[in-house]
C-alpha positions in Angstrom: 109.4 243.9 309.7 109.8 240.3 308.9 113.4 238.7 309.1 115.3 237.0 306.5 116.1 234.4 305.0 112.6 232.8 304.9 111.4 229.5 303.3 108.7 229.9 301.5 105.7 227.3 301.3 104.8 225.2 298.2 103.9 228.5 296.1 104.1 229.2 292.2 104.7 232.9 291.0 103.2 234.0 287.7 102.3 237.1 285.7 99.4 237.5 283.8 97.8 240.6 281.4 100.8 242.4 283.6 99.4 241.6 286.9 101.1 239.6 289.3 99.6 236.9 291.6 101.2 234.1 293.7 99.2 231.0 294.2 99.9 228.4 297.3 99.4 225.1 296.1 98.6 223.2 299.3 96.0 226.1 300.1 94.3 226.0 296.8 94.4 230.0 297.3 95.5 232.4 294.5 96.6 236.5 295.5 97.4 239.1 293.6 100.9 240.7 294.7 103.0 243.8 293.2 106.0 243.3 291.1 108.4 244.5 294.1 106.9 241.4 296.5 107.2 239.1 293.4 111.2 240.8 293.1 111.5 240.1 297.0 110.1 236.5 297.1 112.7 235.8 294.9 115.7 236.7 296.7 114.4 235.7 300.3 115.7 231.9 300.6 119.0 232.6 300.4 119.2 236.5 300.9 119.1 238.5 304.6 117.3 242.0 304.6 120.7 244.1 303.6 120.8 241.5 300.8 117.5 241.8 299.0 118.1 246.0 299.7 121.5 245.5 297.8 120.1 243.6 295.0 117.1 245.5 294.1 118.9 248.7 295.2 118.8 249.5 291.5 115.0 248.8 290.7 113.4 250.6 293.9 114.1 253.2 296.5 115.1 252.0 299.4 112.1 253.1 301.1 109.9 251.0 298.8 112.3 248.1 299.7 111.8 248.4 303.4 107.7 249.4 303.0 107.5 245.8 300.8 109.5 243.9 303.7 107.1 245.4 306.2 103.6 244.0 304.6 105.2 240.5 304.4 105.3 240.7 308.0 101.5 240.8 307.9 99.0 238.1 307.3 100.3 237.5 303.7 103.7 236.2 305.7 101.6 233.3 306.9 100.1 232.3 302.9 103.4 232.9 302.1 106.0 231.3 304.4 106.7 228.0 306.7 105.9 228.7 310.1 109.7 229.7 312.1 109.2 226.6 313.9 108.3 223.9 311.3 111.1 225.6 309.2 113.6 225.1 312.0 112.4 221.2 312.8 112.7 220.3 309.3 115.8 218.4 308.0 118.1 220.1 306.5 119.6 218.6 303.3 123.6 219.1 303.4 124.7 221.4 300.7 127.5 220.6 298.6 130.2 222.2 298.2 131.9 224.1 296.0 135.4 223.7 295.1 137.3 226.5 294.0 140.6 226.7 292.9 143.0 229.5 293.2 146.4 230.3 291.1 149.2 230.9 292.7 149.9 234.2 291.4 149.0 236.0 295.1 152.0 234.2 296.9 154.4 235.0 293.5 153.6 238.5 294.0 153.7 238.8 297.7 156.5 241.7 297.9 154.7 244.3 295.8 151.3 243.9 298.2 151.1 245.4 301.5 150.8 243.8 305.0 146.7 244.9 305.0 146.2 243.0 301.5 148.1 240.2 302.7 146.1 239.8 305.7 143.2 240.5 303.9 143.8 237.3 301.9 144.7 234.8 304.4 141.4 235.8 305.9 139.4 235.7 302.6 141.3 231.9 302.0 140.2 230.5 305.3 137.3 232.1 305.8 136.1 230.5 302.4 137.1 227.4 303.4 135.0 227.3 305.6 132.1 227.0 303.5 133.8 225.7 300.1 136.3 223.7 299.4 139.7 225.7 298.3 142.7 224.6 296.1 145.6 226.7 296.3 148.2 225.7 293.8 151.5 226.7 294.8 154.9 225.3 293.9 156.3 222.6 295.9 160.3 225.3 296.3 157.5 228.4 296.7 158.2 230.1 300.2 154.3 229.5 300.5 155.1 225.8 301.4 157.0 226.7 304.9 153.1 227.9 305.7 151.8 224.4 304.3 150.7 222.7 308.0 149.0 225.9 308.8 147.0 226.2 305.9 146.4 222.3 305.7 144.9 223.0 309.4 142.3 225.9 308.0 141.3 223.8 305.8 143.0 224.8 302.8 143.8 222.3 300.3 147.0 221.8 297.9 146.6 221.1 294.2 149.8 218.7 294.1 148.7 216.6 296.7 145.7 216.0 294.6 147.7 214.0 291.4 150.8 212.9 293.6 150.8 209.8 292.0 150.3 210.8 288.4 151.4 214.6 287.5 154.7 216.2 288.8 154.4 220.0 288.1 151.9 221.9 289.2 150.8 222.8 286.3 149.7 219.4 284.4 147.8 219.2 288.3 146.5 222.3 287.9 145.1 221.7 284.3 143.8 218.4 285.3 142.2 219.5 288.7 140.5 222.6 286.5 139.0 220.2 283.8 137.9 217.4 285.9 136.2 218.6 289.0 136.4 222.7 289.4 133.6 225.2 290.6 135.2 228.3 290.0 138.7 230.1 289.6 139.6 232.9 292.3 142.1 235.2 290.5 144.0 237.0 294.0 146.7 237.9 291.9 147.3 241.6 292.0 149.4 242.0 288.8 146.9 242.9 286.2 147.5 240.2 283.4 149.2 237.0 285.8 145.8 235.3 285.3 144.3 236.1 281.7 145.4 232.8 280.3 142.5 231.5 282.2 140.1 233.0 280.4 141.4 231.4 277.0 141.3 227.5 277.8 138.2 227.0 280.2 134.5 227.4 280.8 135.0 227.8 284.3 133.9 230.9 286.1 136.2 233.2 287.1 135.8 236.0 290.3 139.0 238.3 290.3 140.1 240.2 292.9 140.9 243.9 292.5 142.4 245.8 295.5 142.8 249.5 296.8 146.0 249.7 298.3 148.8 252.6 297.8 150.9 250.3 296.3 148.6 248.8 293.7 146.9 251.8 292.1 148.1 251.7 288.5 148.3 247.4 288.6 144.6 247.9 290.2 143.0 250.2 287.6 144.7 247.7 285.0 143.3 244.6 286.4 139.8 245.8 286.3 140.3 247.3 283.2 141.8 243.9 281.3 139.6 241.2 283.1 136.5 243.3 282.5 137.5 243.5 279.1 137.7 239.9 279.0 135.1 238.5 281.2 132.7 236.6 279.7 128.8 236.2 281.1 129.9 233.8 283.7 132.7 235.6 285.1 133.0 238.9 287.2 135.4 241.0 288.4 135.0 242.2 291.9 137.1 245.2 293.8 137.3 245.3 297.3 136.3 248.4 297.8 133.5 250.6 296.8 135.3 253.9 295.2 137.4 251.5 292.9 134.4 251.6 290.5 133.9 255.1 290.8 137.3 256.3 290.1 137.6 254.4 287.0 133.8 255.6 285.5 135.5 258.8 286.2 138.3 258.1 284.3 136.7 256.1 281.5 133.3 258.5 281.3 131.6 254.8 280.9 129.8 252.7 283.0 131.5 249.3 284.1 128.7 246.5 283.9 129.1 243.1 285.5 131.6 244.8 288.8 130.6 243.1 292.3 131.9 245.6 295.4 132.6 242.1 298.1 134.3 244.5 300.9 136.7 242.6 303.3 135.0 241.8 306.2 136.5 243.1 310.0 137.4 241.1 312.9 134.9 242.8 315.5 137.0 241.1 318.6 140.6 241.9 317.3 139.4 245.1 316.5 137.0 246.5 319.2 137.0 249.7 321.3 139.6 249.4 324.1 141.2 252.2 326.7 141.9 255.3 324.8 144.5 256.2 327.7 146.4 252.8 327.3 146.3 253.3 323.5 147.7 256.6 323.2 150.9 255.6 325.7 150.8 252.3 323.3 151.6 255.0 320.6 153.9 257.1 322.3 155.7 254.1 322.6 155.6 252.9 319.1 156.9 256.3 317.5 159.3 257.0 320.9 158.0 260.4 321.8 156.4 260.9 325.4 155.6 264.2 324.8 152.9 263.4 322.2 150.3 262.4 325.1 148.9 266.1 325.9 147.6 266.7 322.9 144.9 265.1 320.8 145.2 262.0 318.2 143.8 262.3 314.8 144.6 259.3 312.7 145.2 259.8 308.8 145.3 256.3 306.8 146.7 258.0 303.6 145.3 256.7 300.0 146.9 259.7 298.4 150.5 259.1 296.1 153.4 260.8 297.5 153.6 264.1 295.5 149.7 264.6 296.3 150.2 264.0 299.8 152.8 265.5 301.8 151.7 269.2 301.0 147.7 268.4 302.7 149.4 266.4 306.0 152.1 269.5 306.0 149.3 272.0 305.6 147.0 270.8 308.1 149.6 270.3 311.2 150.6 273.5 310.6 147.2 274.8 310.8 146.5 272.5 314.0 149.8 272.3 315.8 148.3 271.5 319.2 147.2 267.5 317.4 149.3 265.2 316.9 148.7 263.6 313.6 149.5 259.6 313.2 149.4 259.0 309.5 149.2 255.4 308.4 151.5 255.6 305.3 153.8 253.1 303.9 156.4 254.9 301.9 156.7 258.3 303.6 157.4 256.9 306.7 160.9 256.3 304.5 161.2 259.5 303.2 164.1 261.8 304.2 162.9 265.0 304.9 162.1 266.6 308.5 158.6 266.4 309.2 157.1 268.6 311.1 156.7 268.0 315.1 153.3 267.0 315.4 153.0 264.4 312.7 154.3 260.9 313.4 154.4 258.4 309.9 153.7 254.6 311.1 154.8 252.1 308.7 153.9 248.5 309.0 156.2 246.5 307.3 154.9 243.0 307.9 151.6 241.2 308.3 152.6 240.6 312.0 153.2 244.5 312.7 149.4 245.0 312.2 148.4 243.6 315.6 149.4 247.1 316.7 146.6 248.9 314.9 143.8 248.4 317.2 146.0 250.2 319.4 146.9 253.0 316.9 142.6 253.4 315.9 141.8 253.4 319.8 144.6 256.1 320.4 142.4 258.3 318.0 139.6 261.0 318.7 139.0 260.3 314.7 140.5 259.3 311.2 140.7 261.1 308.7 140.6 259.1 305.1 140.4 260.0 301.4 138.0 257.7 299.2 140.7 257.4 296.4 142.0 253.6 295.0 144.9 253.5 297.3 142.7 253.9 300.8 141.6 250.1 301.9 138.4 250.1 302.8 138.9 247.1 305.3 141.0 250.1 307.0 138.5 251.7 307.6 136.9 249.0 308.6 138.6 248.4 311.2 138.7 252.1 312.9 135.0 252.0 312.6 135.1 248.4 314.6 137.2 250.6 317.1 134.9 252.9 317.8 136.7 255.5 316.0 134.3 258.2 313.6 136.0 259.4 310.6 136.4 263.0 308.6 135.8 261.8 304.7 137.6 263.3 302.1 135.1 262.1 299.4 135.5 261.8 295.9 133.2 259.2 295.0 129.9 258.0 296.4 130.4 256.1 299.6 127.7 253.3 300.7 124.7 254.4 302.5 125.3 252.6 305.6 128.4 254.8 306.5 126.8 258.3 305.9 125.8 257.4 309.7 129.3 256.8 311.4 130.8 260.0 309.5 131.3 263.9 308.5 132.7 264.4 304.6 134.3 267.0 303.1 134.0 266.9 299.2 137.3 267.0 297.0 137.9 266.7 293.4 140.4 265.7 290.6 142.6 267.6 288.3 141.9 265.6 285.3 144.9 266.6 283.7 147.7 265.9 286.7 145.5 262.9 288.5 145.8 265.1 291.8 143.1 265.9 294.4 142.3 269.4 294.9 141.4 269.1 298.7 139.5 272.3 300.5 141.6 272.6 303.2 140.2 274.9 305.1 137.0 273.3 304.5 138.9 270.0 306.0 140.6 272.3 308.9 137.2 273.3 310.3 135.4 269.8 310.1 138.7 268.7 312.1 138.1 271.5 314.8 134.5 270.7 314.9 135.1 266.9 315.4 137.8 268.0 318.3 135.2 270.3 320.5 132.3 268.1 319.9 132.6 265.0 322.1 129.2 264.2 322.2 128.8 264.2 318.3 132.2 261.8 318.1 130.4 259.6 320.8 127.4 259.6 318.4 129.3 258.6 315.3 131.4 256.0 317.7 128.3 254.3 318.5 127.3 254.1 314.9 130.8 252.8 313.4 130.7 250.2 315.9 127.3 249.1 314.4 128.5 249.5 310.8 131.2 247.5 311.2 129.7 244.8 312.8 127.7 244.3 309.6 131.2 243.6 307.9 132.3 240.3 308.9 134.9 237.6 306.8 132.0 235.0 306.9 129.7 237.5 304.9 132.6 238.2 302.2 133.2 234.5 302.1 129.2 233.7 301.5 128.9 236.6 299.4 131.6 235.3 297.3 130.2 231.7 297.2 126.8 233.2 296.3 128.6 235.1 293.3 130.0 231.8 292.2 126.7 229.5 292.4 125.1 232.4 290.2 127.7 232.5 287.9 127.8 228.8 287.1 123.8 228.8 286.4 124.9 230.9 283.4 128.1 228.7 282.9 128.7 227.3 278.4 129.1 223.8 279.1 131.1 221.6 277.0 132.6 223.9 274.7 136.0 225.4 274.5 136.7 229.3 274.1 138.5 230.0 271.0 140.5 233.5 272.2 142.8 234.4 269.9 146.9 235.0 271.5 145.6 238.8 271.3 142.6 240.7 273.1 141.9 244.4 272.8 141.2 246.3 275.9 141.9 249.6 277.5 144.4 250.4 279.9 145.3 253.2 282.2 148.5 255.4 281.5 150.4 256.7 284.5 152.6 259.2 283.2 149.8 261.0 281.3 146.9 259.7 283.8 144.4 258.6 280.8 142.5 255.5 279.5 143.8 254.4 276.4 143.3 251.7 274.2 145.2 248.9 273.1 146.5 245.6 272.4 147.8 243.0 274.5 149.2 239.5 274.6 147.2 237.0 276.8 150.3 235.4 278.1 152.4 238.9 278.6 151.8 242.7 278.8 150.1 245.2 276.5 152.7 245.1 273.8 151.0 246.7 270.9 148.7 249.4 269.5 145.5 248.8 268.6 146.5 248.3 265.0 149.5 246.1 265.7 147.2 243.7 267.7 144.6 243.7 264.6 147.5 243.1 262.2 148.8 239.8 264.7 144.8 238.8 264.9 144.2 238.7 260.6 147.2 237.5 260.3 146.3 234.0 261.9 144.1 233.6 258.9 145.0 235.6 256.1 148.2 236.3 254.4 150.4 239.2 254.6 149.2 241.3 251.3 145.6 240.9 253.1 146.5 242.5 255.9 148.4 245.0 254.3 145.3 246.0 252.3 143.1 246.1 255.8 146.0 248.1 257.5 146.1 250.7 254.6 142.3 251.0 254.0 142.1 251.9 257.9 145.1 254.3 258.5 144.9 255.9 254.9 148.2 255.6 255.0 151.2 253.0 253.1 154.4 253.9 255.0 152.3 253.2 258.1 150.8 250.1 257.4 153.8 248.7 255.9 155.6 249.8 258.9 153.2 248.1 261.4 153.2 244.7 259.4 157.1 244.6 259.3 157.3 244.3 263.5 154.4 241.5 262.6 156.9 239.6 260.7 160.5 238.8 260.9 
């Protein structure tokens, strides 16, 4: 099967009375060819093999991918393609480089994010800059500038340093650095509406950042919800993690056009497998309990809320009291309540503590993980870097490269509460299976290790880059957006745990129905009375529409 990227040789593409043919111009020689080499030929400069199967994932099977792939590697390769050793004598022009600029909303809300989506930054950051050039703007009294030499020696840039001479708040440096020389906008904020303001005054492109993470679920769902809302065709929102997209079709009943998945990527030498023996007395160590070494690990990294949680990691240690149980859990690790004696909670509290989970993955026989927007994929990741299979609790589609490296039990949701309904006893025999059956873990060890190795920080921060050069080819030039100071969009309710629609500010929160934000909208045109007469026509009813104008106008 032939390897790519490729370069192709002076060729030209074409379709004709629906047939396609490729001709090669210094061969004089004219093919015909099938619509799925025409589909690959277009991808294979700047795409690997996992690349062109992602991107025409949704026109052909797999299969069909991999069978078109395998005749390129024939004699057509050579009509098609430079020879592999004229391609690597050849000069290589230098690419330039983007530069992207990124708001300083991630370090303003760094005390709701957890140490993983902290990490998970700094390593997105410098591995990008890497390959682009990055522009953080952060305020010069921001705690973020005690990390300034470090970040100055990754290679990451500072917006103020930019206009020292000229501009004295960052944002008149900001604003000048966005409409003078900018490639793209990285919104790592995790508070769903910090960053909308950027989709008012710019034709820049703009990638946000959505993350799973315990913490973040509502803000998460939210920030999809509003920048997908407002995304234009230059501008994407991307999650982190794959079931993000699927729990919110599930919510919405809709599909969500113009999401990216970008996973984190893993470090494979941080993370690798190590001594299991040395890890477990690492552990024992960590929660202070000796006694924990005869039995079996199973690891638990818990995307579940609270409420929905406690009851499944009660229910199974009481079903398996010979395993310990090491659950990776941020806020029950606080709770007050006796746990029961075979299930340790391990909170880490700051980025630093997480050098200590290589340890904590190796000290496992498996992990056990729910696909639900609060489980971080880059998590899992990291287990699977360790060596460690994993026992899936699956509610949405996982990728196809981990159906290798794992055993899934299906769960579902109680539309009405938000809570999983998990099978336990379903769950409590997969977990005795996994613990009998050491050939079958050593089987799935081998296999995480080789899915994880495909998920590296340079790929994210290429994938990224990639995103952005494609965005900017469909990038309006020289004209302003005229947004109005209210956009329509849906967002999720908590307490009720629906989609609903609304109205919200661009600078603030959603602060209005759906016909408070129409009555603000007309109302930047039209007079009162003319909105009354809209607001009545469409709620059939006076006392209401009067009473929506009046908080409208003072």
């Amino acid at each position: 099967m032939i390897k790519l990227p490729r370069n192709l040789q002076e060729i030209h593409i074409f379709e004709e009375n629906k047939v396609w043919y490729v001709a090669n111009l210094q061969m004089g020689e004219v093919i015909q060819i099938d619509r799925l080499t025409a589909d690959i030929l277009a991808l294979c400069r700047t795409n690997d093999n996992a690349g062109v199967l992602k991107g025409l994932g949704d026109k052909y099977t797999e299969g069909e991918i991999l069978e078109g792939l395998k005749t390129l590697s024939s004699d057509i390769g050579d009509f098609l393609f430079e020879h592999e050793e004229t391609q690597a004598l050849a000069p290589k022009m230098p690419e330039s480089r983007l530069r992207i600029f990124v708001p300083h909303g991630f370090m303003r809300y760094k005390e709701i994010i957890s140490p993983i989506i902290e990490v998970s930054i700094y390593n997105l950051l410098t591995s990008l800059a890497k390959h682009a050039d990055v522009f953080v703007e952060v305020d010069k009294n921001s705690a973020a500038m005690k990390y300034r030499e470090q970040m100055i020696e990754l290679g990451i840039q500072f917006i103020s340093d930019l206009f020292e001479s000229n501009t004295n708040t960052r944002t008149l440096a900001s604003n000048r650095f966005l409409i003078e020389d900018c490639d793209g906008i990285l919104a790592l904020s995790p508070h769903p509406h910090e960053e909308l303001n950027y989709f008012r005054y710019n034709t820049i492109p703009i990638i946000s950042r959505a993350y799973s993470d315990r913490n973040l679920r509502e803000a998460t769902m939210n920030k999809v919800l509003s920048h997908h809302s407002l995304q234009r065709k230059f501008d994407s929102v991307c999650p982190d993690t794959p079931w993000i997209e699927e729990e919110l079709e599930a919510l919405t009943g809709s599909h969500f056009n113009g999401l990216n998945i970008i996973p984190n990527g893993v470090d494979t030498q941080a993370y690798s497998p190590q001594n299991s023996q040395q890890a477990r007395e690492a552990v024992a160590s960590m929660v202070g309990e000796e006694s924990i070494l005869k039995a079996p690990f199973v690891g638990f990294i818990n995307g579940f809320q609270p409420q929905n949680s406690i009851g499944i990691i009660e229910e199974l240690a009481s079903l398996h009291k010979d395993v310990m149980f090491i659950v990776l859990d941020p806020i029950l690790s606080h709770q007050k309540y006796q746990h029961p004696r075979n299930v340790f909670y391990i909170n880490l509290q700051k980025p630093e503590d997480t050098v200590a989970l290589p340890w904590i993955y190796n000290a496992c026989e498996f992990i056990i993980f729910p696909t639900v927007i609060g489980t971080p994929f880059s998590m899992v990741l990291e287990a699977f870097a360790c060596g460690v299979p994993a026992l899936t609790l699956t509610s949405a589609n996982l990728p196809e490269d981990l159906e290798g490296c794992i055993k899934s039990v299906p769960i579902t949701r109680d539309t009405t509460t938000g809570k999983c309904v998990i099978p336990t006893p379903i769950v409590s025999q997969e977990i005795e299976n996994l613990l009998v059956d050491s050939q079958a873990r050593a089987t799935l060890s081998m296999k995480a290790r080789e899915v994880a190795c495909n998920y590296s920080w340079d790929r994210t921060a290429r994938e990224i880059i990639e995103l952005f050069k494609s965005l900017n080819e469909k990038r309006t030039r020289n004209a302003v957006p005229n947004y109005p100071d209210v956009a329509f969009s849906s967002y999720y309710d908590k307490a009720q745990n629906v989609i609903r629609s609304g109205a919200m500010q661009l600078d603030g929160l959603f602060k209005h129905t759906v016909e408070e934000g129409l009555g603000q909208t007309l109302l930047a045109e039209h007079t009162p009375e003319e909105v009354r007469v809209v607001l009545q026509y469409m709620l059939k009813d006076v006392e209401k529409a009067d009473s929506v104008l009046s908080t409208l106008i003072p």
